[in-house]
ZAMARGU-4260 file (C-alpha; in steps of 0.2 Angstrom, whole numbers, plus 5000, padded with zeros to 4 digits):
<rodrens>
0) 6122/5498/5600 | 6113/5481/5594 | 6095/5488/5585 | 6080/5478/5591 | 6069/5474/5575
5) 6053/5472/5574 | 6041/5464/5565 | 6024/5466/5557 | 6019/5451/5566 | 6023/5458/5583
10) 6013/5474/5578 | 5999/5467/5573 | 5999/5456/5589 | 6002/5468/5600 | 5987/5481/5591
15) 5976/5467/5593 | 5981/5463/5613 | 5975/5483/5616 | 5962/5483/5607 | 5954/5465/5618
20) 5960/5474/5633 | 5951/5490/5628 | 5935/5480/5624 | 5936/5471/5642 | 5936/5487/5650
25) 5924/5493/5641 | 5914/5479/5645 | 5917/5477/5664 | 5913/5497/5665 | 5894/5492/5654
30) 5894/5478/5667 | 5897/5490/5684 | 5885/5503/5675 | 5870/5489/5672 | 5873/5482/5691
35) 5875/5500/5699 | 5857/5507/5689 | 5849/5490/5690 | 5853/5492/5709 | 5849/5511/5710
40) 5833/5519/5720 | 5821/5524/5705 | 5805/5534/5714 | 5794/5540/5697 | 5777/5545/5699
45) 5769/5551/5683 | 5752/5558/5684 | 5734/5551/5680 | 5731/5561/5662 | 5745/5554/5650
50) 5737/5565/5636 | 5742/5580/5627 | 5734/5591/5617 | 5741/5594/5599 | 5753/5607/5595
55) 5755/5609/5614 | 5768/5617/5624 | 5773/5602/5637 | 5789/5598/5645 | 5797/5580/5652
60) 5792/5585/5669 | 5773/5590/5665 | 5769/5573/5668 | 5779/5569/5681 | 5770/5571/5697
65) 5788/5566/5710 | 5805/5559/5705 | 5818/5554/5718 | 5832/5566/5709 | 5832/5580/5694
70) 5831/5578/5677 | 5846/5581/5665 | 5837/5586/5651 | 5818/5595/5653 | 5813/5596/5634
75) 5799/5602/5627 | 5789/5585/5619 | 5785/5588/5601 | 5765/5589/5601 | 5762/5589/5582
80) 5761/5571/5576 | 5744/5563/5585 | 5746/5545/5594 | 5755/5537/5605 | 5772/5543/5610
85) 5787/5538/5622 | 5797/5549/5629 | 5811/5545/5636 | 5824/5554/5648 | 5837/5553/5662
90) 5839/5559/5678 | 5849/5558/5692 | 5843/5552/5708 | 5849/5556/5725 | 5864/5544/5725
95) 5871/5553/5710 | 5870/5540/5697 | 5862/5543/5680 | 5846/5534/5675 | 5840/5533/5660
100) 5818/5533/5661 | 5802/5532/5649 | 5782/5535/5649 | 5772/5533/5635 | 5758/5546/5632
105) 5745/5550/5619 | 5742/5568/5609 | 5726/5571/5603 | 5716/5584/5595 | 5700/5588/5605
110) 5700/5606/5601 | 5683/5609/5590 | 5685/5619/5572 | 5681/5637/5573 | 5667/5645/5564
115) 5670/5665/5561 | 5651/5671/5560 | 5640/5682/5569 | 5624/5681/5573 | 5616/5689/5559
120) 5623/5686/5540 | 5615/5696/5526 | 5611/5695/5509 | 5602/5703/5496 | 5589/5692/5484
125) 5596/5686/5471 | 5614/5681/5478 | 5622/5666/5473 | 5622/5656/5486 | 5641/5653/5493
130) 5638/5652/5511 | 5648/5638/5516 | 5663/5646/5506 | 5660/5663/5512 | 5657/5657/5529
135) 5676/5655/5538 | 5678/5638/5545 | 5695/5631/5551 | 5702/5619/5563 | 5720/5617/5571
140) 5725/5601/5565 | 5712/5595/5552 | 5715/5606/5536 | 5697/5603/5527 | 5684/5602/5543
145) 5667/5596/5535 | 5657/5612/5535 | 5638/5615/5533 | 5622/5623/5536 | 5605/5614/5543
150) 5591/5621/5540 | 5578/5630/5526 | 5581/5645/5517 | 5577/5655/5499 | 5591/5666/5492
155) 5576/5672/5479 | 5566/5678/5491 | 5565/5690/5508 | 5565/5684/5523 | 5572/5680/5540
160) 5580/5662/5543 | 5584/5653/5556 | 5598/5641/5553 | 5613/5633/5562 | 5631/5633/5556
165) 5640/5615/5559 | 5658/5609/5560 | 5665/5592/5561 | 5684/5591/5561 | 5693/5573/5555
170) 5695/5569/5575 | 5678/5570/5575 | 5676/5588/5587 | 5661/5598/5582 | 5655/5616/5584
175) 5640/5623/5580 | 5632/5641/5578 | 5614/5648/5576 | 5613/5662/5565 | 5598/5671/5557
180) 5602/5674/5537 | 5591/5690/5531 | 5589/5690/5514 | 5584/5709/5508 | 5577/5717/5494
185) 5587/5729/5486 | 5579/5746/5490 | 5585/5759/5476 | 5589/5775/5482 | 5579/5792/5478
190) 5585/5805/5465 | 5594/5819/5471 | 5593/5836/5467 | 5608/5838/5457 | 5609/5858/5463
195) 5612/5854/5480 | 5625/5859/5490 | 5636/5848/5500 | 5640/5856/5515 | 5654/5843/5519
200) 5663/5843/5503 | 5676/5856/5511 | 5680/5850/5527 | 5695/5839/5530 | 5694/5823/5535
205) 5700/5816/5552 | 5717/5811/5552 | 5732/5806/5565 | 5746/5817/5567 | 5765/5808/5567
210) 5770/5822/5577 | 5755/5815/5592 | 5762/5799/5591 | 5781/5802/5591 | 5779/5812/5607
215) 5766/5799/5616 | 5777/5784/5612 | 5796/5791/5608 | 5806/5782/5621 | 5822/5775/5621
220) 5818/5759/5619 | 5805/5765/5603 | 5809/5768/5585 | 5794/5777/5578 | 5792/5772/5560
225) 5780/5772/5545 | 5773/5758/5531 | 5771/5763/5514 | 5768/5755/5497 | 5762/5762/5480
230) 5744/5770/5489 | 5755/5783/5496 | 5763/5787/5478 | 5775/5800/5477 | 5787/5802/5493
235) 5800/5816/5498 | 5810/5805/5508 | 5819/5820/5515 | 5808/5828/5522 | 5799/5810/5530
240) 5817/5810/5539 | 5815/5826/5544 | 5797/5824/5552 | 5807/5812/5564 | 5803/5795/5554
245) 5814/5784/5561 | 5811/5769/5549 | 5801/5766/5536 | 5793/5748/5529 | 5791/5745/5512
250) 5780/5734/5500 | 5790/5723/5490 | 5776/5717/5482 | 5767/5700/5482 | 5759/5686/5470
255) 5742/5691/5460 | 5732/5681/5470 | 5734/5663/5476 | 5745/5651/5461 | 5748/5671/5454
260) 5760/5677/5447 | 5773/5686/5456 | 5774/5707/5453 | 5785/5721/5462 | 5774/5736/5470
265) 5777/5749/5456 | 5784/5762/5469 | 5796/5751/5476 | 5812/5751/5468 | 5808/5770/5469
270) 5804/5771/5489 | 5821/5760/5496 | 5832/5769/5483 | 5824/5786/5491 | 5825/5779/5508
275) 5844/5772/5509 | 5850/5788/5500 | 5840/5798/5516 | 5848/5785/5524 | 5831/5781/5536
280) 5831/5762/5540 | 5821/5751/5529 | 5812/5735/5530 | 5800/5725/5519 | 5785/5716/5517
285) 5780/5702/5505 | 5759/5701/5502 | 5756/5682/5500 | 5744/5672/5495 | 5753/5657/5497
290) 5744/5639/5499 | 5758/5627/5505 | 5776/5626/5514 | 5784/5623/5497 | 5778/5638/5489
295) 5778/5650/5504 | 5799/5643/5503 | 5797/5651/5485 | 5792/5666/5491 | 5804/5668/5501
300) 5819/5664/5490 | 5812/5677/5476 | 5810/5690/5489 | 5828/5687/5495 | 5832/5690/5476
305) 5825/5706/5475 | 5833/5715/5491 | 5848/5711/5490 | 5858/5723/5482 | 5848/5734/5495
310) 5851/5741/5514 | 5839/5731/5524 | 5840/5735/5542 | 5824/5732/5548 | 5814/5717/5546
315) 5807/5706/5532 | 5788/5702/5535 | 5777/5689/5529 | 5759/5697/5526 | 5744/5684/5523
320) 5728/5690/5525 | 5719/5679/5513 | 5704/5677/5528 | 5688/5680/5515 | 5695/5664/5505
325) 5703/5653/5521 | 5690/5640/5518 | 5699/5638/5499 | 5716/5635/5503 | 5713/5619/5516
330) 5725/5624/5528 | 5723/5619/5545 | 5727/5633/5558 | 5746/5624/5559 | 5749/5621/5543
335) 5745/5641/5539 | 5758/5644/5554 | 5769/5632/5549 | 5769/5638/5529 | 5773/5657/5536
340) 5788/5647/5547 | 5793/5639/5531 | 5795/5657/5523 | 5801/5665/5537 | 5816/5653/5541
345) 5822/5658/5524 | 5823/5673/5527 | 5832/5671/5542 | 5845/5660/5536 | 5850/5674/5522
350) 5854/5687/5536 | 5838/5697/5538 | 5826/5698/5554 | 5810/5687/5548 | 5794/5693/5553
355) 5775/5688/5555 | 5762/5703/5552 | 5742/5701/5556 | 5731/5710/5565 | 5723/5704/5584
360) 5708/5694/5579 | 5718/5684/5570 | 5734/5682/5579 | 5721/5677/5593 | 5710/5664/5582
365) 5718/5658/5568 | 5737/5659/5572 | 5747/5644/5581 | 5759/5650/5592 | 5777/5654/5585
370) 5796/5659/5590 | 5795/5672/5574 | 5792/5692/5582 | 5776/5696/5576 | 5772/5715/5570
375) 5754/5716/5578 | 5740/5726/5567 | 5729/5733/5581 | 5720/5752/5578 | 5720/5759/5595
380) 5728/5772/5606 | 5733/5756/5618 | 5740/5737/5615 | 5727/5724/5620 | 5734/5711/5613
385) 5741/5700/5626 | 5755/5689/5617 | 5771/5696/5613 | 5774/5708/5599 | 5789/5716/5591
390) 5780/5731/5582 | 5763/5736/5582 | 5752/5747/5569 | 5742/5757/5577 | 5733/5768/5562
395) 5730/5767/5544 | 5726/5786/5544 | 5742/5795/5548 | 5748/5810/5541 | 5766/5814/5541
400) 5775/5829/5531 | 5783/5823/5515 | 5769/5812/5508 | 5752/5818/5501 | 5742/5802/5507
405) 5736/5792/5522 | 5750/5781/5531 | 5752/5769/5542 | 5763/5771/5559 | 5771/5760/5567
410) 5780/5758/5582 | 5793/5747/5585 | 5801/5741/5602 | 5821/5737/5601
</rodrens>
């Protein structure tokens, strides 16, 4: 049989002819495309109000009044960068064919700062006069609103003033408060008789049974659990199991204050050890007083360090609740949700269940909206709370057998 040779020449010719007659493919399939859009029914009304609202929840279609066909991909628009933004999308009208569409909008901020004060704030003479500090004022997107009081008043001498409390944010939203700042004179108290009896030294203080709350919120779909730290000192984990604690949170510990140094809760290497041997499942908290995304990531890293040779079946919880100092640590509203994000996305990506922990008032006025389960602080015999929660503290006064002290319970929802 003759063998036909070939040579590179031919090769290379012959690569070369496919590849131009893949290229004019490509390009009379661009061309059909181009025509068959260009030529395509394209019906889009978009609505009058091309604004969002920073760090809003809006989707493609939100602005979108009608459109002759359905849009392949509804996203949700990322809200937390003010200006002026395209979006663009496609959708498939009525004929079947693929159109690729855009509308520009505008996000801006137009929610005023908040101003945590009642109407009545009081001092005694004397008192150095931090007001403005003291005072909570914070804003969604504008980390250090201007804050500040108009009006007279003497912190040296008694009296009752009438003053206004004012916030302007960056975007230029304002709020304002009227308040009425008594400033007292100390009154010091009368002698006692030192013979006299108290007739309610001896009686026990008010407390919460775990046993009342296990058999009002034990369901199926409940685990009934406790919080502890180094308040409650000494526990007999054995016989916390045995009380029907199903799961127990434990502090880690935290930093000493914000820029602190870090430090373990002196009972806890002594509480997880306890609890794992009882074999009741254990999760964690972290007390931050973090200022920043960076070192909230520290945090997080440090924590992970500490618990891992441990078993950590419930979650890990972030816990700032650095409110009396807020105005200190310019953070917008976002940038304190996204700093607990920062830590919390951490944790996750190391194999644990991230969690944020704050009470109602705050979760309502001062937290952004996020993905992370909350654990929701709220003393009462019913949630009303109206955003979703994964576990819930409902008292601070518990008792339960196997520890000497006060407790938290908690109940958590699988």
């Amino acid at each position: 049989m003759k063998k036909i040779k070939l040579n590179r020449k031919n090769i290379i010719i012959g690569c070369v002819g496919l590849i131009i007659l893949l290229v004019l493919i490509i390009s009379i399939f661009k061309i059909f495309n181009y025509i068959r859009i260009k030529n395509a029914k394209i019906e889009v009304d978009l609505v009058k109000n091309l604004t969002a609202e920073f760090n809003s929840e809006v989707k493609v279609s939100n602005f979108i009044l009608d459109i002759n066909g359905k849009i392949v991909d509804d996203y949700n628009i990322d809200t937390t960068t003010l200006g002026k933004k395209r979006i663009e999308f496609e959708f498939v009208n009525e004929e079947g064919i693929k159109i690729p569409y855009s509308y520009e909008i505008t996000i801006e901020d137009t929610t005023p700062p908040l101003i945590w004060l009642n109407s009545k704030y009081t001092l005694k003479v004397g008192s150095e006069d931090t007001l403005t500090d003291d005072i909570l004022c914070g804003d969604n997107y504008d980390s250090s609103p201007k804050c500040y009081i108009e009006g007279e008043y003497d912190l040296n001498t008694a009296g009752a003033y009438e003053l206004v409390f004012k916030a302007v944010d960056i975007n230029g939203n304002e709020s304002q408060k009227q308040f009425t700042l008594n400033v007292y004179e100390p009154v010091i108290p009368a002698t006692t008789d030192n013979n006299t009896t108290n007739t309610n030294q001896n009686i026990e203080p008010e407390y919460t049974d775990f046993n009342d709350i296990y058999a009002q919120y034990k369901t199926k779909d409940t685990k009934i659990g406790i919080d502890v730290s180094k308040w409650q000192k000494e526990i007999d984990f054995d016989k916390v199991k045995a009380a029907g604690v199903e799961f127990v949170m434990i502090r880690l510990g935290g930093t000493r204050g914000k820029d602190g140094e870090y430090f373990v809760d002196e009972y806890f290497e002594q509480n997880i050890k306890a609890a794992n041997k009882a074999d009741i499942p254990v999760g964690i908290y972290f007390y931050s007083y973090a200022s920043n995304a960076k070192e909230a990531k520290k945090q997080a890293k440090w924590v992970v360090k500490k618990i891992k040779k441990y078993d950590i079946e419930m979650p890990v919880v972030f816990d700032w609740e650095e409110w009396k100092d807020f105005n200190a640590y310019n953070l917008s509203f976002f940038g304190l949700t996204s700093m607990a994000e920062s830590f919390l996305e951490v944790i996750e990506d190391n194999g644990y269940t991230p969690m944020l922990y704050s009470s109602k008032t705050y979760l309502e006025n001062m937290w952004m909206k996020t993905d992370y389960p909350i654990w929701l602080a709220q003393y009462n015999t019913q949630v009303t709370y109206e955003g979703d929660y994964k576990m819930w503290q409902l008292c601070d006064d518990g008792k339960v057998d196997g520890i000497n002290a006060f407790v938290d319970i908690d109940v958590y929802y699988k």
